[in-house]
C-alpha positions in Angstrom: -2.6 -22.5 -21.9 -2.4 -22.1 -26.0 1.3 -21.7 -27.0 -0.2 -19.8 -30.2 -3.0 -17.2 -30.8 -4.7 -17.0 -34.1 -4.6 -13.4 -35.1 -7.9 -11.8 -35.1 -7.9 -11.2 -38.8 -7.3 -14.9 -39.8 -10.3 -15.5 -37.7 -13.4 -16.4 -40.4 -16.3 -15.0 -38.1 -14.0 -11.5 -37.9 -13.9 -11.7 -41.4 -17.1 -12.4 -42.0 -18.3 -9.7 -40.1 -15.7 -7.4 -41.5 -17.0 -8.0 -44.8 -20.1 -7.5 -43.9 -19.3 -4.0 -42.5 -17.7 -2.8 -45.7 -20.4 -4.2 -47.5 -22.9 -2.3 -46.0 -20.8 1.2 -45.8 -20.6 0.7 -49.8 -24.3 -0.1 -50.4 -25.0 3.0 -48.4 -22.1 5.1 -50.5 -23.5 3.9 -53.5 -27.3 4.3 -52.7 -26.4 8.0 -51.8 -24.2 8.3 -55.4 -26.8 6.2 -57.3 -29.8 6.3 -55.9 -31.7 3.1 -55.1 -29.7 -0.4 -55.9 -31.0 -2.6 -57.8 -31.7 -6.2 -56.3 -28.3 -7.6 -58.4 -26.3 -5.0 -57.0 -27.5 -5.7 -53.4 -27.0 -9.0 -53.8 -23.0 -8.6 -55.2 -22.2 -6.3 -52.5 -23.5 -9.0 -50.2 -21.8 -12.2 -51.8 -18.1 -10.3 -52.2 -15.4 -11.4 -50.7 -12.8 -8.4 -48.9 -10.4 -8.1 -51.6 -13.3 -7.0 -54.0 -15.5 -4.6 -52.0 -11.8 -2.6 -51.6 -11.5 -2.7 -55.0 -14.9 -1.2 -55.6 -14.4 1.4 -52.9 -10.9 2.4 -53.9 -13.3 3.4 -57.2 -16.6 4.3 -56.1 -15.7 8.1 -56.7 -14.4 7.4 -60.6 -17.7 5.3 -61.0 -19.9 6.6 -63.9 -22.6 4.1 -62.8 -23.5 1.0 -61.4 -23.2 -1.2 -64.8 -21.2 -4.3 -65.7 -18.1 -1.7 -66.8 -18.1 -1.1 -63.0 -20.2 -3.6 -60.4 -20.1 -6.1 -62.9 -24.0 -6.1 -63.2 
């Protein structure tokens, strides 16, 4: 029997698919503020790590666009 258990959030499949969850609840925030993303935004919502999609959520409603001030195009 294991003497430890790895708690789920220290697990890297549960992160990745965390990640992946928040990244695509942001691209559809931002598609709904913004309009269509463009291919460089999809693609650094996709690549982000957790820390920095919260970042970007904690200020998706201050957000005056989708330029390098903000999503770092």
């Amino acid at each position: 029997m294991l003497n430890h258990l790895t708690p789920l959030e220290e697990i890297r499949a549960y992160q990745s698919i965390f990640a992946k969850g928040k990244a695509d609840d942001l691209q559809r925030l931002l598609t709904r503020r913004f309009g269509p993303l463009p291919d460089w935004a999809r693609a650094r919502l996709a690549s982000a790590e957790i820390p920095q999609l919260d970042v970007w959520l904690d200020g998706l409603l201050d957000a005056p666009s989708l330029g390098p001030d903000w999503l770092g195009g």
